[in-house]
MARBA-3410 file (N, C-alpha, C, O; in Angstrom, 1 decimal):
66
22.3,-12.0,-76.6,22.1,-11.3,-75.3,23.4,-11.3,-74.6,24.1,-12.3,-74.4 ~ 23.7,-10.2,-74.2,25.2,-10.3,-73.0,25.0,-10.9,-71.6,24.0,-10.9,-70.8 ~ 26.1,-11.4,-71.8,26.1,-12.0,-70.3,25.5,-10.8,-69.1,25.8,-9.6,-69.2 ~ 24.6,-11.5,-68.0,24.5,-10.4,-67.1,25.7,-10.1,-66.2,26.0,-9.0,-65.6 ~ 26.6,-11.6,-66.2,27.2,-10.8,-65.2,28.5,-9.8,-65.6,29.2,-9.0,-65.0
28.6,-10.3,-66.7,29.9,-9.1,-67.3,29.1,-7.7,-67.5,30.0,-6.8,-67.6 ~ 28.2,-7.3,-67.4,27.2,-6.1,-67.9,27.5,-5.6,-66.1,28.0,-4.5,-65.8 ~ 27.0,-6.6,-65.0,27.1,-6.3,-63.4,28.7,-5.7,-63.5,29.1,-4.6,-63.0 ~ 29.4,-6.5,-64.1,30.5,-6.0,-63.4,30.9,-5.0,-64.3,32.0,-4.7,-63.8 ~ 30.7,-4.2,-65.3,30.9,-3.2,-66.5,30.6,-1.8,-65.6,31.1,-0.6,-65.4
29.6,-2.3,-65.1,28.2,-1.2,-64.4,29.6,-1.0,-62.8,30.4,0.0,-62.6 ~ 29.5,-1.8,-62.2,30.4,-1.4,-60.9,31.6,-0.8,-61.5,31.9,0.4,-61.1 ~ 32.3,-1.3,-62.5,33.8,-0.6,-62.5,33.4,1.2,-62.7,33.8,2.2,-62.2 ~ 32.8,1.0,-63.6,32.2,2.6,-63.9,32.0,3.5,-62.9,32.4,4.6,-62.7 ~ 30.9,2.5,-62.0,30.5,3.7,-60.9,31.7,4.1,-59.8,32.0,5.2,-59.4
32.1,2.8,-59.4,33.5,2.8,-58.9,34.3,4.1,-59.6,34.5,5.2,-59.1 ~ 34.5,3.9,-60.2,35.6,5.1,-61.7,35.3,6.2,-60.8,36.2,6.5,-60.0 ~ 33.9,7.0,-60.9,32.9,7.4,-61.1,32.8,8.2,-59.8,32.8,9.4,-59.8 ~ 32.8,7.2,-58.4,33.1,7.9,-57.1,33.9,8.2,-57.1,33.9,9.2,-56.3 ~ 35.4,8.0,-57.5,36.5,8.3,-57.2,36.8,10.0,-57.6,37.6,10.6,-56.9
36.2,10.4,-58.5,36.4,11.4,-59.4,35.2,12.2,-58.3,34.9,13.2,-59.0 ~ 34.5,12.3,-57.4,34.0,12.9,-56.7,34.3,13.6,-55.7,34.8,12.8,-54.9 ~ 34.4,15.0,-55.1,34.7,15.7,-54.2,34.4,15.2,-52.9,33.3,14.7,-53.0 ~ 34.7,15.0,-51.8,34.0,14.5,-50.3,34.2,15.7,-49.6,35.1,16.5,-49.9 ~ 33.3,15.8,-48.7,33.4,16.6,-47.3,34.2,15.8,-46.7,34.3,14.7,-47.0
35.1,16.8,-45.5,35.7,16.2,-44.5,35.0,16.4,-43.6,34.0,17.1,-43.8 ~ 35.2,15.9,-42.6,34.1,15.2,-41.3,33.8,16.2,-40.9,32.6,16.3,-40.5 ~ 34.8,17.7,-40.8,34.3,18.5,-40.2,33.4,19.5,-40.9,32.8,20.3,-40.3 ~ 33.5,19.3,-42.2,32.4,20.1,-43.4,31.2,19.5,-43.0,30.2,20.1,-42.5 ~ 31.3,18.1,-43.1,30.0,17.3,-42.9,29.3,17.9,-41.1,28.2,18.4,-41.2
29.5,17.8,-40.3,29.1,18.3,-39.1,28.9,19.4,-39.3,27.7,19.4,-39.6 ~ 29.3,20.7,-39.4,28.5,21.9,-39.6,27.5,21.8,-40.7,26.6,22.6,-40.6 ~ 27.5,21.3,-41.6,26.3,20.9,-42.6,25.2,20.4,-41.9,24.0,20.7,-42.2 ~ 25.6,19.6,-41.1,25.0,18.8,-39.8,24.0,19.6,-39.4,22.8,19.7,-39.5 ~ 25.1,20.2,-38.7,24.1,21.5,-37.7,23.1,22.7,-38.7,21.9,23.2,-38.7
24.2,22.9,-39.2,23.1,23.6,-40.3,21.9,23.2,-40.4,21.0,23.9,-40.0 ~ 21.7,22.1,-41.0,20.5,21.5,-41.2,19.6,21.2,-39.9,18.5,21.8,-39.9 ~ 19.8,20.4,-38.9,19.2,20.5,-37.7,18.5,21.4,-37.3,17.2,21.4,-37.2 ~ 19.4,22.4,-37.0,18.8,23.8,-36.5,18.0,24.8,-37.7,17.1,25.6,-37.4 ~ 18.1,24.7,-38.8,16.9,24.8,-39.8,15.6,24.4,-39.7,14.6,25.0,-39.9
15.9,22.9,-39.1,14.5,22.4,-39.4,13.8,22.7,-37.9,12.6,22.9,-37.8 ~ 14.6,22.8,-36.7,14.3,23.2,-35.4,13.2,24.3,-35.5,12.1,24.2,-35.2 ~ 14.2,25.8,-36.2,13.7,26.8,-36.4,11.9,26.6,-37.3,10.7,26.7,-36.8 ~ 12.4,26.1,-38.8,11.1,26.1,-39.3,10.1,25.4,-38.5,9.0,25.9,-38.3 ~ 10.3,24.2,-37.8,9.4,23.6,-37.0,8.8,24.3,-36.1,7.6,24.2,-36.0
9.4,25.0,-35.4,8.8,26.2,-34.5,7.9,27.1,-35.1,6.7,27.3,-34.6 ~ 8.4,27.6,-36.2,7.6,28.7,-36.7,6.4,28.4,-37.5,5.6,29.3,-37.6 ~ 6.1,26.9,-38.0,5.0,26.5,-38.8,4.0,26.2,-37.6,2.8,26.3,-37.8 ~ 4.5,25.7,-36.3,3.7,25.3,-35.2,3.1,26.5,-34.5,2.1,26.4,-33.8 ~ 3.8,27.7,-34.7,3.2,28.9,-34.2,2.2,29.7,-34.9,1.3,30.4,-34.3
2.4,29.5,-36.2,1.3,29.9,-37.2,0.1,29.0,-37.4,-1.0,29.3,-37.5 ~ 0.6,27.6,-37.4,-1.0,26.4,-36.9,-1.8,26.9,-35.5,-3.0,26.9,-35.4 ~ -1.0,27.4,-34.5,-1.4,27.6,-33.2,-2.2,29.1,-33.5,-3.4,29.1,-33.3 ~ -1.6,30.4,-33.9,-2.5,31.3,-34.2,-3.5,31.6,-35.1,-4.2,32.5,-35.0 ~ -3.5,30.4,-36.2,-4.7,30.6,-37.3,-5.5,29.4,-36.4,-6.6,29.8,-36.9
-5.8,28.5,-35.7,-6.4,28.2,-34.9,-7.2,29.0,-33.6,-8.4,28.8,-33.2 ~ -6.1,29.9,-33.4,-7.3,30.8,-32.3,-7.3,31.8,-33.4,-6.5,32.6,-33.0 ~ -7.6,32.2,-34.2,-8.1,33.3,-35.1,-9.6,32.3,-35.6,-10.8,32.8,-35.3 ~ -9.4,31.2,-36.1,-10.6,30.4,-36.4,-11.3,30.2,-34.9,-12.4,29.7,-35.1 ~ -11.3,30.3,-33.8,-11.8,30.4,-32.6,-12.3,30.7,-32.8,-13.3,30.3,-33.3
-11.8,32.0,-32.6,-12.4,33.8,-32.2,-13.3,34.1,-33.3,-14.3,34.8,-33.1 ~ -13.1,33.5,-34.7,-14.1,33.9,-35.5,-15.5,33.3,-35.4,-16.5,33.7,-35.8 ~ -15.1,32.0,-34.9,-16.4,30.9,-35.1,-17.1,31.3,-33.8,-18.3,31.1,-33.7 ~ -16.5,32.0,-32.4,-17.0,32.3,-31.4,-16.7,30.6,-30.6,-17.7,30.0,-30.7 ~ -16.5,30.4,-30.5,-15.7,29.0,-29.9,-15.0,29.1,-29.0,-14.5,28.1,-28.7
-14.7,30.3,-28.3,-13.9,30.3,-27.2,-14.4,30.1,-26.3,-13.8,30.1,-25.3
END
């Protein structure tokens, strides 16, 4: 059986390796990604809450429940 901790540290140097070779956003990529996403979910949130709200009073009006 191999040692675990030479296998721990086999496993780190790699991923290490591994991020390095990875592209990053710079802070300001990252913040408009930011917003991007925010205001996406703002939007959809609005719009699933308006369609819960009108198939609600459609189920009203149909059941006579108003």
């Amino acid at each position: 059986m191999k040692n675990p901790i030479v296998a721990i540290q086999k496993l780190y140097n790699e991923t290490v390796s591994e991020l390095k070779k990875c592209s990053w956003p710079t802070r300001r990529e990252l913040y408009d990604s930011t917003i991007v996403v925010v205001s996406s979910l703002i939007i959809l949130t609005l719009f699933v809450s308006v369609v819960d709200w009108l198939c609600e009073v459609a189920v009203r009006f149909i059941t006579g429940s108003m």
